[in-house]
Steps between C-alpha positions, in 0.01 A plus 500: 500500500772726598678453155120540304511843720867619384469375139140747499717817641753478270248484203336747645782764533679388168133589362454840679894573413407410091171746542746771639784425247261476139340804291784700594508714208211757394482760209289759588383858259413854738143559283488849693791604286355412113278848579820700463626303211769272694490156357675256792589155623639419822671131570524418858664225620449337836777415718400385792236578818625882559684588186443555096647686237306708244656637179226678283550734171214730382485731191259819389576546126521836358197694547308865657537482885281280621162675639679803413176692384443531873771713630690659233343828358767614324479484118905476457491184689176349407696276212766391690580144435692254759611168511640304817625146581556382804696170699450429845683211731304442839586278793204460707442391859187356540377571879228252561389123344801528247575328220422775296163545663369808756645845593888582421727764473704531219866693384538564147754635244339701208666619197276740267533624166332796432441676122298834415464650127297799388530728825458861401671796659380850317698773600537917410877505413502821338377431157161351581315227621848163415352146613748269614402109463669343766543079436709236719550225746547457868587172728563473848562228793329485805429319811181464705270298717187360419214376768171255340316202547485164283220240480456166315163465369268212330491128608865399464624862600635515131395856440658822671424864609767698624425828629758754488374737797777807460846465400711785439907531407796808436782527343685641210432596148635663194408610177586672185262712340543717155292800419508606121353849394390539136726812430850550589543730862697811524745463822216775673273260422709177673536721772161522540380184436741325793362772739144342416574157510686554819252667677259238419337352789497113547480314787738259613761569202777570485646660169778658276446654183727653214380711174639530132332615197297259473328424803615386856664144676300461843723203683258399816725343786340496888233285667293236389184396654174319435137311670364140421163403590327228298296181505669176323327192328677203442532119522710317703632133377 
């Protein structure tokens, strides 16, 4: 009897230990984030009761600011166009049942590429109304923290929702950004146009510029900073 006893432990915790141990993987998609454009996958893989890793990409092609109808009034930037990518490693901690399942916190590395085309500056130089089209790119790396919530769902817990409560991460970015006017500039006129761009007021940036005859280089070096809040779907196998 004693032996019928150990043999049924045994099965039983090599059976609990398999239930822990399988569907360790799941690929998930943050639906929240196709209303700003930003197609995304996220793979996370399980590695054991406390601990996963997460590496996730996401992409917004090249479009008009998302919702930007909303907030920006001003005619020289209602065409702007702007592209971004984005690549994001995250460790997480889960906090309660584990295995990839309940409340954790989570670090994360984020690197960002940023790109903007069509921004108009218009500007009294001396000789009349000059725009300046101002087109380029920006990246930046960054580190942050992340708290949410993950449950299995359906009969055989195959199907996931991870809930990305706030999350936020700094750093530091740069950029290089070209403005090109459609006439050549008198050296008054350069003059002028760095005092506007300088004085321009944008929070958060940091900024250089230079002028020549035919337009202005804007190099963007300083802090780097974002938010992520989201809801996931995805399937775990």
């Amino acid at each position: 009897m004693n032996k019928i006893i150990f043999a049924l432990l045994i099965s039983a915790t090599v059976g609990a230990q398999n239930s822990a141990d399988d569907k360790m993987n799941i690929v998930k998609t943050n639906v929240t984030a196709y209303a700003f454009r930003n197609v995304n996958l996220t793979y996370e893989r399980i590695i054991n009761q406390k601990f996963s890793v997460a590496i996730g990409f996401g992409s917004m092609g090249k479009g008009s600011v998302p919702f930007s109808k909303s907030y920006i009034k001003d005619t020289e930037l209602s065409n702007v166009e702007v592209s971004l990518t984005n690549f994001t490693i995250e460790p997480r901690i889960y906090l309660g049942k584990g295995y990839g399942h309940g409340f954790y916190l989570a670090p994360y590395y984020r690197y960002t590429s940023f790109n903007a085309d069509n921004i108009v500056l218009t500007g009294n130089y001396g000789m009349g109304d000059v725009p300046l089209k101002i087109s380029g790119k920006a990246s930046g790396n960054s580190a942050g923290l992340m708290v949410g919530a993950q449950w299995f769902l359906g009969k055989t817990d195959n199907w996931v929702l991870d809930f990305w409560m706030a999350g936020g991460h700094y750093g530091k970015g740069k950029g290089d950004f070209r403005g090109t006017s459609n006439r050549t500039l008198s050296p008054a006129e350069q003059q002028e146009l760095k005092k506007k761009i300088d004085g321009l007021d944008i929070p958060f940036v940091k900024y250089t510029s230079t002028t020549d005859a035919n337009g202005a280089n804007i190099l963007v070096d300083g802090p780097w900073a974002g938010v992520r809040s989201g809801l996931s779907v995805g399937y775990r196998f």
